[in-house]
C-alpha positions as CSV (number, residue, x, y, z in Angstrom):
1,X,402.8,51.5,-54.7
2,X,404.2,54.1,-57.0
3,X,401.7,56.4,-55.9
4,X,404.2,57.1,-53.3
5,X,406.3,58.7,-55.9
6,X,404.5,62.0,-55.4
7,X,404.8,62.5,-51.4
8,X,408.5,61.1,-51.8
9,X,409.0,64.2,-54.1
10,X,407.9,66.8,-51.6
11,X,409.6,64.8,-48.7
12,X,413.0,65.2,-50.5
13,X,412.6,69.0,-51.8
14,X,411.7,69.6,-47.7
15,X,414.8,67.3,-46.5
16,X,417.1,69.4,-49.4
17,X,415.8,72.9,-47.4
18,X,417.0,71.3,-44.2
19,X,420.5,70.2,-45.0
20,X,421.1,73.7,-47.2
21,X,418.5,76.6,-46.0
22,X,417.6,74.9,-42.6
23,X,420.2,76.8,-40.6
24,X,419.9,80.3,-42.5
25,X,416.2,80.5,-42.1
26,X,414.8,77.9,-39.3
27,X,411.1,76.8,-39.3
28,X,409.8,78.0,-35.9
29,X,408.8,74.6,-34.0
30,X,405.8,76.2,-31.8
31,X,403.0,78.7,-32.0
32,X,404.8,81.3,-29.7
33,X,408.1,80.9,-31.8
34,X,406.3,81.5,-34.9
35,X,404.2,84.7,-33.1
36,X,407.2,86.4,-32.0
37,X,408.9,85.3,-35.7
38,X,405.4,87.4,-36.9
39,X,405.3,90.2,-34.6
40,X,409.4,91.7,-35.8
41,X,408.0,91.8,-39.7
42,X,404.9,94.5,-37.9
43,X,402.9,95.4,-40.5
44,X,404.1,93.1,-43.0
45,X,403.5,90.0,-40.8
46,X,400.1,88.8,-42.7
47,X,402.3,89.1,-45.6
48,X,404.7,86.8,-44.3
49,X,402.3,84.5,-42.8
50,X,400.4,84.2,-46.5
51,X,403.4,83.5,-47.7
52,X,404.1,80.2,-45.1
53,X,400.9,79.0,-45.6
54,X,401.3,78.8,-49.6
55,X,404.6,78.0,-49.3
56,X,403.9,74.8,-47.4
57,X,402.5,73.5,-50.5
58,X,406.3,72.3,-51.1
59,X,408.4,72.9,-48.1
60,X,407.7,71.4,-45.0
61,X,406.3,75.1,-43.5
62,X,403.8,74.9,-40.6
63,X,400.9,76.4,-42.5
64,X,398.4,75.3,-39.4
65,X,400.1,76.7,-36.8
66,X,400.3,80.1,-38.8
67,X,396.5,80.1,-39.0
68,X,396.4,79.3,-35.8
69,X,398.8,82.6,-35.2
70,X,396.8,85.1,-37.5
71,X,393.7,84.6,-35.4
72,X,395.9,85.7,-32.4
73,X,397.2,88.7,-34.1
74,X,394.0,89.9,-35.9
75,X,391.6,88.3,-34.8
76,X,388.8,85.5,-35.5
77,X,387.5,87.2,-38.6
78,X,390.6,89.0,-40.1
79,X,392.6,85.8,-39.2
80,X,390.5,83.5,-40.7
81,X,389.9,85.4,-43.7
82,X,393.9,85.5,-44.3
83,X,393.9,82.2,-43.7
84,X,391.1,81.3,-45.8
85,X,392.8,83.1,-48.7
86,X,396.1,81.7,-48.5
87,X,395.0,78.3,-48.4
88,X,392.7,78.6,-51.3
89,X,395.7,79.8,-53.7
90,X,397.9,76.9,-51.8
91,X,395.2,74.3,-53.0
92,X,395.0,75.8,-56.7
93,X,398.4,75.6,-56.6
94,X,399.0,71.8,-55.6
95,X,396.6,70.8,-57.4
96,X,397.4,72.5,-60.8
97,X,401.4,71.6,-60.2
98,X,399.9,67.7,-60.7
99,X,397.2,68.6,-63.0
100,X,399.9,70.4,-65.4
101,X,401.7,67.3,-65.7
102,X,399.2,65.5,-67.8
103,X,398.4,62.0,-68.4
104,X,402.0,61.0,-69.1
105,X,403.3,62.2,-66.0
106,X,400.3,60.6,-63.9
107,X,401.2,57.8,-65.6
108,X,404.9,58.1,-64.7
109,X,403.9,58.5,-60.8
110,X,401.1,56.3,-60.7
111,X,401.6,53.3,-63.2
112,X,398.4,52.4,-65.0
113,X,397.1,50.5,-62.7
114,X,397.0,52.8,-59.5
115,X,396.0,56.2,-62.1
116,X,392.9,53.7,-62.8
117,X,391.6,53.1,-59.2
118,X,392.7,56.6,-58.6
119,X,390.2,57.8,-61.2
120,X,387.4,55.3,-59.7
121,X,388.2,56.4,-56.3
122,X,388.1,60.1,-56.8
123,X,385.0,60.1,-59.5
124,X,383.1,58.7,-56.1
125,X,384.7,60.2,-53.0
126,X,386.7,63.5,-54.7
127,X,385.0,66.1,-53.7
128,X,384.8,64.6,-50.2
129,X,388.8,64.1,-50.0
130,X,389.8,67.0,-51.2
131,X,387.9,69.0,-48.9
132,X,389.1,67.2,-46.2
133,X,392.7,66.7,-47.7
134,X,392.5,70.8,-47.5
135,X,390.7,71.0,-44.0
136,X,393.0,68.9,-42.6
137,X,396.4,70.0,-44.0
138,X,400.2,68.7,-44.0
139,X,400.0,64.9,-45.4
140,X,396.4,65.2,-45.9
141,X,397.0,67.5,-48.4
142,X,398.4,65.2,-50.9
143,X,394.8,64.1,-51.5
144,X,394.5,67.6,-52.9
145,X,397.5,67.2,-55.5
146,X,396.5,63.6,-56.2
147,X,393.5,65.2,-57.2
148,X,395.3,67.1,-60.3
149,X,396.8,63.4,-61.6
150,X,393.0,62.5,-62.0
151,X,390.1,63.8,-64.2
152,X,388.4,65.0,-61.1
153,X,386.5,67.8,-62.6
154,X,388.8,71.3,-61.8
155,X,385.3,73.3,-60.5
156,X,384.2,70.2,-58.2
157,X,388.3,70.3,-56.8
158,X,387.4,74.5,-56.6
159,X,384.7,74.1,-54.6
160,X,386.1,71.4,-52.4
161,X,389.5,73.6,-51.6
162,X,387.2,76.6,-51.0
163,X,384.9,74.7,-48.4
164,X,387.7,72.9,-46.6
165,X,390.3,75.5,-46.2
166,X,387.4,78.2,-45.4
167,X,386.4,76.2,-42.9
168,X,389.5,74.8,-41.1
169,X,391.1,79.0,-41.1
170,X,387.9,79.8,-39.6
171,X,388.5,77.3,-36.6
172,X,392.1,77.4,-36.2
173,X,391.6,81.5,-36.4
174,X,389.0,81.6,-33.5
175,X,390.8,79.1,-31.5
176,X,393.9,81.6,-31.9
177,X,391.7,84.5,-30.8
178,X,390.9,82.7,-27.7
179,X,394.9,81.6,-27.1
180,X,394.0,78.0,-27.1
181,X,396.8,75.7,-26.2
182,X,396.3,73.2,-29.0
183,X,395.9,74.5,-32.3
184,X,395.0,71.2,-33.4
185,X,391.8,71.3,-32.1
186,X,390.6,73.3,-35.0
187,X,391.4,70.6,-37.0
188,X,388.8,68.5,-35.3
189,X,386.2,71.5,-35.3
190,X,387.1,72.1,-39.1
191,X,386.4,68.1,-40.1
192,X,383.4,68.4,-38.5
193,X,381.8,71.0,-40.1
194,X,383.6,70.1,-44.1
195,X,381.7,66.9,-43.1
196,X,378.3,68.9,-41.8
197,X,378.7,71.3,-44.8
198,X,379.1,68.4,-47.2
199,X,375.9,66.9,-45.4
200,X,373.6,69.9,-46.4
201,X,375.1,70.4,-50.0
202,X,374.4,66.8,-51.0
203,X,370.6,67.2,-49.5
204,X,370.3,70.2,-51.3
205,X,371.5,68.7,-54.3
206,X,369.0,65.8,-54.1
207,X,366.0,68.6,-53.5
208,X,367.0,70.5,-56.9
């Protein structure tokens, strides 16, 4: 159970920005608070929304919605391109915060014990959770920093980050473009097609 340790972390950094920064700079708690939040910075807002997204890889910041937003202010292929970026450094980022730690501190947060069936579990399924850690975002995502505690290879975790926050930007940025109600939908769509895109690369790699 001391994998827990890790989420616990990032659940107390976001609880600390609540009780002293959670007045002085509120989280917007919908997509049309977080547009109009967007539209005052002008041309600086896909600055600001970058910044969110990778942001949210240790606040509680509501990188999804913010996709979701960039496709409504620049559209499906600008939006999701942002998007796509920003996620991609957030991935590198959590999962290179763990990996730096080394063995000792995988150790420390996992015990022996859970860093082993860690190791098993990623060697096997890695490539498959990360991508869907990254496609599907907030808790999800700890399946992307778990990643860095293991020996998962760092191209294979690459890759994985690349396909599943590519994919899930993408989704949520069309669905903004077309002022869809629920931005969660793209998270269904952007499963979908990490688990369709995984589908063709593994027959591909069987062909080679």
């Amino acid at each position: 159970m001391r994998i827990l340790l890790l989420p616990l972390i990032f659940i107390s950094i976001g609880s600390l920005y609540f009780v002293f920064f959670g007045d002085i700079y509120p989280i917007p708690e919908s997509p049309e608070d977080l547009l109009i939040s967007l539209k005052s910075y002008k041309d600086q807002a896909w600055i600001v929304a970058i910044c969110i997204i990778i942001g949210d890889v240790i606040l509680p910041l509501p990188s999804d919605i913010t996709i979701f937003t960039l496709g409504v202010l620049y559209g499906p292929l600008k939006g999701g391109a942002l998007g796509s970026l920003a996620t991609f450094i957030a991935g590198i980022i959590g999962f290179y915060i763990a990996r730096l730690m080394g063995e000792k501190g995988a150790l420390f947060l996992l015990g022996e014990n859970d860093l082993a069936k860690a190791n098993k579990f990623y060697e096997k399924w890695g490539f498959l959770a990360v991508a869907l850690g990254r496609a599907i975002g907030g808790p999800a995502e700890y399946l992307v920093i778990t990643a860095g505690l293991t020996k998962m290879n760092p191209i294979k975790v690459i890759a994985a980050i690349f396909i599943g926050g590519v994919s899930s930007s993408f989704c949520m940025a069309y669905l903004g473009s077309q002022t869809s109600d629920s931005p969660y939908l793209a998270v269904l769509a952007a499963v979908t097609l990490v688990v369709l895109l995984l589908a063709i690369f593994r027959f591909l790699s069987r062909k080679v």
